[in-house]
C-alpha positions as CSV (number, residue, x, y, z in Angstrom):
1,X,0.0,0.0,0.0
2,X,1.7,3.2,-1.2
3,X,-0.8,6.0,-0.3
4,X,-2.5,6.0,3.5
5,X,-5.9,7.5,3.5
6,X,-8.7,7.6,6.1
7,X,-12.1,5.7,5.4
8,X,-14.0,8.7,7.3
9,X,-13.3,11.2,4.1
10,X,-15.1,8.6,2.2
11,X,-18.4,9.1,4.4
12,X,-18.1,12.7,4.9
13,X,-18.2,13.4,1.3
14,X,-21.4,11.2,0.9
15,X,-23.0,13.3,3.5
16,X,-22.1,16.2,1.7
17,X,-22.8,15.8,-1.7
18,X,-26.1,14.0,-0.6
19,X,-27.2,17.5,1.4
20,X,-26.0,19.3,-1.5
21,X,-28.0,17.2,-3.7
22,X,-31.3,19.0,-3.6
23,X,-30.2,22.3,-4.8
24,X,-27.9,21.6,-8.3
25,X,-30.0,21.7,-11.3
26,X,-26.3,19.5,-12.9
27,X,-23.2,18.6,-12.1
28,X,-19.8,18.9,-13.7
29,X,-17.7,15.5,-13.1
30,X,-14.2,16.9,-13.6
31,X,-11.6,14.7,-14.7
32,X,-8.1,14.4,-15.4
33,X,-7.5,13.8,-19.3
34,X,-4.3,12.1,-18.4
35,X,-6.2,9.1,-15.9
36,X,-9.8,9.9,-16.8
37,X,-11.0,6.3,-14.9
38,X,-8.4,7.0,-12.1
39,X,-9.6,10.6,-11.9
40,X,-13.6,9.2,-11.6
41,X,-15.3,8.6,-8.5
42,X,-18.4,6.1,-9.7
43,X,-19.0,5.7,-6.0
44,X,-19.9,9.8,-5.5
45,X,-22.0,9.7,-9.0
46,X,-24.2,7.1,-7.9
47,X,-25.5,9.6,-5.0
48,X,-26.4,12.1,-7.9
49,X,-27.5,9.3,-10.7
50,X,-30.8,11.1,-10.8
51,X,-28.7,14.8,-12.0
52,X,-27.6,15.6,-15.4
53,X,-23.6,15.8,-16.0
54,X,-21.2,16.6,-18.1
55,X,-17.8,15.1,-17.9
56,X,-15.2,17.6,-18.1
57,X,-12.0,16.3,-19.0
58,X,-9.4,19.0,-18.0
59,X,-5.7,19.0,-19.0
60,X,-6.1,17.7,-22.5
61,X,-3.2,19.4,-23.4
62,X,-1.1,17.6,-21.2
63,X,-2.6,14.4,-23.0
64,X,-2.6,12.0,-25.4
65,X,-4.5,13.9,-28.3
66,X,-5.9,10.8,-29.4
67,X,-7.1,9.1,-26.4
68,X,-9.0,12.3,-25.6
69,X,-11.1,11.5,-28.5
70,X,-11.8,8.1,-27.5
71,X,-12.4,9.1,-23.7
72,X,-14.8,11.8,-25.2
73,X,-16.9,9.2,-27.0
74,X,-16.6,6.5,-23.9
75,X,-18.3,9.2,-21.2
76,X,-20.8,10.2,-24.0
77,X,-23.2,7.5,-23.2
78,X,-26.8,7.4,-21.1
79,X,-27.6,11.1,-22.8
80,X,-24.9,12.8,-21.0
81,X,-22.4,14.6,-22.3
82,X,-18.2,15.0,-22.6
83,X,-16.0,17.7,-23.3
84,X,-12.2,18.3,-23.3
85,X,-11.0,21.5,-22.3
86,X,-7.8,23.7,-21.5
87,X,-8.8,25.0,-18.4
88,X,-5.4,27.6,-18.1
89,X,-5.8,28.6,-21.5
90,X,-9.6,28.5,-21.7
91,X,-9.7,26.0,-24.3
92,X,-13.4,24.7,-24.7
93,X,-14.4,26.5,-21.4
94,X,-17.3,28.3,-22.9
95,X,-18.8,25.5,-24.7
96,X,-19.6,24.0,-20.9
97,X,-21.9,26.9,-20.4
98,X,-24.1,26.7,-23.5
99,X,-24.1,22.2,-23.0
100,X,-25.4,22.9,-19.6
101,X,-28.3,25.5,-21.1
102,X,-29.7,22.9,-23.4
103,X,-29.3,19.5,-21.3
104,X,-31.9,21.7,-19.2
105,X,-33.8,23.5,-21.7
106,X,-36.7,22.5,-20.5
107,X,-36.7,23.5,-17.0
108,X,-35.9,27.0,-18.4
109,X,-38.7,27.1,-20.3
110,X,-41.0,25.6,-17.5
111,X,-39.7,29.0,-15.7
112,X,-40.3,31.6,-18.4
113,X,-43.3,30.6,-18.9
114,X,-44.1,30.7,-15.1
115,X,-42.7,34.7,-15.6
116,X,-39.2,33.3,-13.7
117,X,-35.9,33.3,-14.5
118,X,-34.1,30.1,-14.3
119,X,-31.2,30.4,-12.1
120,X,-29.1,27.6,-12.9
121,X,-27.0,25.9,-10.0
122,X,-24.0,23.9,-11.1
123,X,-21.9,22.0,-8.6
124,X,-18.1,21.5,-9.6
125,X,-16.8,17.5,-8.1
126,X,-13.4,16.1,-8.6
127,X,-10.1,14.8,-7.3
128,X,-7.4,17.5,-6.2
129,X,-5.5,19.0,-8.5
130,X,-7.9,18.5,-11.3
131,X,-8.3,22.1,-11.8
132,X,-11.7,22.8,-10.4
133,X,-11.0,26.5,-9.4
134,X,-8.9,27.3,-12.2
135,X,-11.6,26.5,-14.3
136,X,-14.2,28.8,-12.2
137,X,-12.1,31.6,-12.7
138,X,-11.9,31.0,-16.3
139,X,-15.7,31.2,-16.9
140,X,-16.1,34.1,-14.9
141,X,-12.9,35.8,-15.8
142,X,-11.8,36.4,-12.4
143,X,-10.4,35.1,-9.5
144,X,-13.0,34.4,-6.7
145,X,-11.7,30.9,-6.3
146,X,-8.4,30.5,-4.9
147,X,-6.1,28.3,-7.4
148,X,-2.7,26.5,-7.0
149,X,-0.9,23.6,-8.1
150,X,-1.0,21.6,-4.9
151,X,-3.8,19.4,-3.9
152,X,-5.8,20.5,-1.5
153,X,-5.9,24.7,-2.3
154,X,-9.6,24.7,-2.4
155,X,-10.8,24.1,1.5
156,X,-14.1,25.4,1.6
157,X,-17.2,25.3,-0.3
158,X,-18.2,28.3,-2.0
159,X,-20.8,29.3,-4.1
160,X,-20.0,31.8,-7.0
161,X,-22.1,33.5,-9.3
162,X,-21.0,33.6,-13.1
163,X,-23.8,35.6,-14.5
164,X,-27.4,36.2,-13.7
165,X,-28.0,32.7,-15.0
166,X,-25.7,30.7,-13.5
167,X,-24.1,30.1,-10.4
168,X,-21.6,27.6,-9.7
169,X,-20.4,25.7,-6.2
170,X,-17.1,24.6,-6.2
171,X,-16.1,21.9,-3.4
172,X,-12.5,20.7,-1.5
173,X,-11.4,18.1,-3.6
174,X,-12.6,14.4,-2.8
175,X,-9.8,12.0,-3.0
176,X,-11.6,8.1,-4.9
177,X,-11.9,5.6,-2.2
178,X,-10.1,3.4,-4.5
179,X,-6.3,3.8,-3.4
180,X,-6.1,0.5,-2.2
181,X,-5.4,-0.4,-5.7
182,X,-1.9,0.7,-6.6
183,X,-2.1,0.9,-10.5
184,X,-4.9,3.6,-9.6
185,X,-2.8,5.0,-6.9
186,X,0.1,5.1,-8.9
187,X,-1.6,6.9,-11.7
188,X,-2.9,9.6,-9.0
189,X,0.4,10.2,-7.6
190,X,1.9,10.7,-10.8
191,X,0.2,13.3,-12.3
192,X,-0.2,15.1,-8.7
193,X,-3.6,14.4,-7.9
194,X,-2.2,12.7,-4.2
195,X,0.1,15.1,-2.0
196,X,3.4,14.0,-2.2
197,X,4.6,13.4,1.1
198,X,2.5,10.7,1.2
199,X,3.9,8.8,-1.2
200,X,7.6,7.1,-1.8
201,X,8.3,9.4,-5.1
202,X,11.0,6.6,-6.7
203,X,8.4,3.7,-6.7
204,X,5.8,5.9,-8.1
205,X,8.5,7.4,-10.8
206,X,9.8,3.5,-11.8
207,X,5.9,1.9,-11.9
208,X,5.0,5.6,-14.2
209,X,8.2,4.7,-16.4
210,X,7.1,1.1,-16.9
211,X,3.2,2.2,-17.5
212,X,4.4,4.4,-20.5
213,X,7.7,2.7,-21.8
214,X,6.1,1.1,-24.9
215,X,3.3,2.7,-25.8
216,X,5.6,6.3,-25.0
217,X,9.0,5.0,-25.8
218,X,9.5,7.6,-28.6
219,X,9.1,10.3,-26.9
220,X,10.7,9.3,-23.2
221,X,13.9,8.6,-25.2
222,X,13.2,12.2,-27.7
223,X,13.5,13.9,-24.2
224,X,16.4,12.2,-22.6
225,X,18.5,10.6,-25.2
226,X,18.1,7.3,-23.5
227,X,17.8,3.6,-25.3
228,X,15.2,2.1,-23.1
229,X,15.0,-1.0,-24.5
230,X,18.0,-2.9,-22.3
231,X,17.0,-0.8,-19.5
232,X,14.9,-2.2,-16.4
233,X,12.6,0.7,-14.5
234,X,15.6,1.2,-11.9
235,X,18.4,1.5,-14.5
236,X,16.4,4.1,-16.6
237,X,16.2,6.0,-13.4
238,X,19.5,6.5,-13.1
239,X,20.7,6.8,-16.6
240,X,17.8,10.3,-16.0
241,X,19.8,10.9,-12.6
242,X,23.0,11.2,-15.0
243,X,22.0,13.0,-17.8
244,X,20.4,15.6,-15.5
245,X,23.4,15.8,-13.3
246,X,21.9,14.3,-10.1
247,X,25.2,13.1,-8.2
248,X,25.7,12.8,-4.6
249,X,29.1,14.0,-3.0
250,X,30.3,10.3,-3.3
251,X,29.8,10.1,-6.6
252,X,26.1,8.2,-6.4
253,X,23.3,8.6,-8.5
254,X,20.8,10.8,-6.6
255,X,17.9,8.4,-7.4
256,X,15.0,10.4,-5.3
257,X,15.9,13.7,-7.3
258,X,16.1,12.1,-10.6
259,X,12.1,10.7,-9.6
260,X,11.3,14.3,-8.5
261,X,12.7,15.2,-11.5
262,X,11.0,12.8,-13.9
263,X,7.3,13.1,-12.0
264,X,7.8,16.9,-13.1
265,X,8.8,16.6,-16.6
266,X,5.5,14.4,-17.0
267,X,3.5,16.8,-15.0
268,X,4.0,19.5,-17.3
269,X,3.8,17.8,-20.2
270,X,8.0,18.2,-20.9
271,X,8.0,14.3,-21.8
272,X,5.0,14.7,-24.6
273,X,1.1,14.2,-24.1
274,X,0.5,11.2,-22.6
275,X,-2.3,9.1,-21.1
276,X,-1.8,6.9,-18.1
277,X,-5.4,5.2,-18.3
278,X,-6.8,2.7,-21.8
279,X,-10.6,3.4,-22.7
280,X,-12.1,0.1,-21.5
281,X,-13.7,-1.6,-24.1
282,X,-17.2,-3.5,-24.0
């Protein structure tokens, strides 16, 4: 078991989301693009089975260009909806509001023809990191919601109006419940969806390297010049730790800064776009 979590976060979001239920009109499931099944938490969306979505699949650009398409069409299914989206640069972000306006076109008509405007609530659930306030602030142009690159920046709920039709509640980010598996875990720590003190960062950067070695080979060895194919996990590690100058006094390979290194590169998309999750086919 390489990430400890507590089963009590598990029940506290279920209370939360199931109080919260009653006022959102829809919900956006917000997903990594890079580990869109790792990213999902069925568990929370069968609490709100009875809501529309739409599954928002943020940091597309960070991956495989490809598999976005095919992730697109997977979560398209049961007359909901899927869209992939640049939340930094905005890419895609408007297109949310006007899906969200006709999956409930009829309850705004219900209203105008009652003489009331239809104030349409929106609630905002995901894993942390996935860019939930970054993308607030994008369809508002502002910055109400605080933002960061570590998990966990968003603390509080808060509701925040984007226009005088739609208001929008972003959440703390809810961590899956299923970190007992360690491909999934494994996945989460790599793209920095788990916080990284709880994790051992050299595992998680040799299990990542052997996830992506065929199916990315071209571009880990376009980045750094290395012929992977003799290699093991641990042995690519280091031939990283020595192209990037990671010696200890001794003359050692400084292993742990070579993984910090590596998790970054593939973070920030440095490596190339790539996807950590397959589209499960049925």
């Amino acid at each position: 078991m390489i990430v400890q979590w507590y089963p009590g976060h598990m029940q506290k979001a279920k209370r939360e989301i199931l109080e919260l239920n009653k006022y959102i009109d829809l919900y956006l499931i917000l997903l990594d693009a890079r580990a869109p099944l790792s990213s999902r938490n069925e568990q929370l969306e069968v609490l709100i089975k009875d809501k529309p979505k739409i599954y928002v699949l943020n940091k597309s650009d960070l991956a495989d260009e490809t598999k976005n398409h095919e992730f697109a069409k997977y979560f398209q299914k049961n007359n909901q909806v899927a869209v992939c989206i640049d939340s930094l640069k905005g890419t895609n972000v408007k297109s949310i509001l006007k899906i969200a306006e006709n999956l409930l076109k009829d309850k705004i008509e219900e209203a105008k023809q009652r003489g009331r405007r239809k104030i349409i609530r929106f609630a905002v659930l995901g894993i942390p990191n996935v860019g939930k306030s970054t993308l607030i602030n994008k369809i508002t142009n502002s910055a109400k919601a605080r933002t960061g690159d570590k998990p966990g920046v968003t603390r509080a709920k808060q509701w925040i109006k984007i226009n005088d039709y739609f208001e929008m509640l972003d959440t703390p980010g809810i961590l899956i419940p299923k970190l007992e598996d360690d491909t999934v875990a494994i996945k989460l720590c790599a793209i920095g969806s788990v916080k990284e003190e709880l994790f051992d960062k050299e595992f998680v950067a040799k299990k990542t390297i052997g996830m992506i070695k065929e199916e990315y080979s071209h571009l880990l060895k376009a980045k750094y010049s290395i012929d992977f194919s003799t290699l093991s996990e641990e042995e690519y590690l280091i031939e990283i730790g020595k192209k990037r100058g990671c010696i200890l006094k001794e003359g050692k390979i400084d292993t742990l800064k070579a993984a910090t290194m590596f998790l970054d590169d593939l973070r920030k998309g440095k490596i190339g776009r790539i996807t950590l999750d397959e589209v499960v086919r049925r």
